[in-house]
N, C-alpha and C positions, 0 to 999 in steps of 0.2 A: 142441481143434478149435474154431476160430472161427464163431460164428452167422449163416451167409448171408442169414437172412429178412429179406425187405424190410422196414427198421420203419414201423411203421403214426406215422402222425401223430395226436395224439388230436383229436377233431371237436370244434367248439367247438360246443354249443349253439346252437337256432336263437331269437331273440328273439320272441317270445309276439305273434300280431298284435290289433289291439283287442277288448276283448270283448264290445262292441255292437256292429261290425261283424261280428263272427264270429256271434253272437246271431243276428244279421236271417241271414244266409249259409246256417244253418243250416235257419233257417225256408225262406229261399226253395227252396234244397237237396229238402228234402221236398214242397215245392207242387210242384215239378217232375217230380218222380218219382211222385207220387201217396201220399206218406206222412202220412197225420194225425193229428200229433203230439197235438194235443190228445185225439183220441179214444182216443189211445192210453194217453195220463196218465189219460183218463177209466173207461179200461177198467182200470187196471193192470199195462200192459203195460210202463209207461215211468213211471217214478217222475222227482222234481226234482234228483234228483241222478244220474241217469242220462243226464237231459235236459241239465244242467253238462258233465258230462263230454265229449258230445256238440261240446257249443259249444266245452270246453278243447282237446281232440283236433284241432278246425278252426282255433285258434287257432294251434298248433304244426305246421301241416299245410304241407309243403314246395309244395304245388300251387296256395297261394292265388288265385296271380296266374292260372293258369289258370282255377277255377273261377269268379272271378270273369268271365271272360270268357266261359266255358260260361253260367253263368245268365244275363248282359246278353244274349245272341242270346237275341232275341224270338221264340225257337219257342213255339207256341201248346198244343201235345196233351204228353200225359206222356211224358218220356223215361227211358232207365234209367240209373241213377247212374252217373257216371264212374268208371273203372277206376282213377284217380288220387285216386277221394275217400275219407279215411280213416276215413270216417262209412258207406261203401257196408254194411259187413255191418249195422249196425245198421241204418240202413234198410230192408233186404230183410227181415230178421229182424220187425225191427217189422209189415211189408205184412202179412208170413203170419202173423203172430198177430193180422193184426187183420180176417184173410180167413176164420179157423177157424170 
């Protein structure tokens, strides 16, 4: 019996975007939100290779283009992370460990 499934085409990889861009992205990401990272590294909440990872994740992150344009609109007060950003759970995560 012959195999009807549609075949899947394999995804090619998405190219890695800069990592000093992503770097800064990630910072403004958290000023936005209310997340500080520093205090968080301070506290041990967030280690420098948690804070990498962080930045890798945003690098490979399919929504660039839109976050980029979420953070350039100059809203002023804290908002909450985009549903699109794939940094969102660490962020939240971080808030409330650094609220306890």
């Amino acid at each position: 019996m012959p195999d009807r499934r549609p075949k899947q085409t394999p995804r090619r990889p998405r190219p890695l975007g800069d990592r000093t861009d992503h770097y800064w992205r990630v910072l403004r990401m958290a000023r936005a939100n209310g997340t500080d990272l520093v205090a968080a590294l301070d506290q041990g909440h967030l280690t420098s290779d948690d804070w990498a990872g962080m930045v890798q994740r945003c690098r490979g992150c399919a929504w660039a283009d839109g976050c980029r344009r979420w953070l350039d609109d100059p809203e002023q007060a804290l908002r909450d992370t985009p549903h699109d950003c794939v940094n969102r759970a660490h962020f939240a995560s971080l808030r409330n460990r650094l609220q306890e």
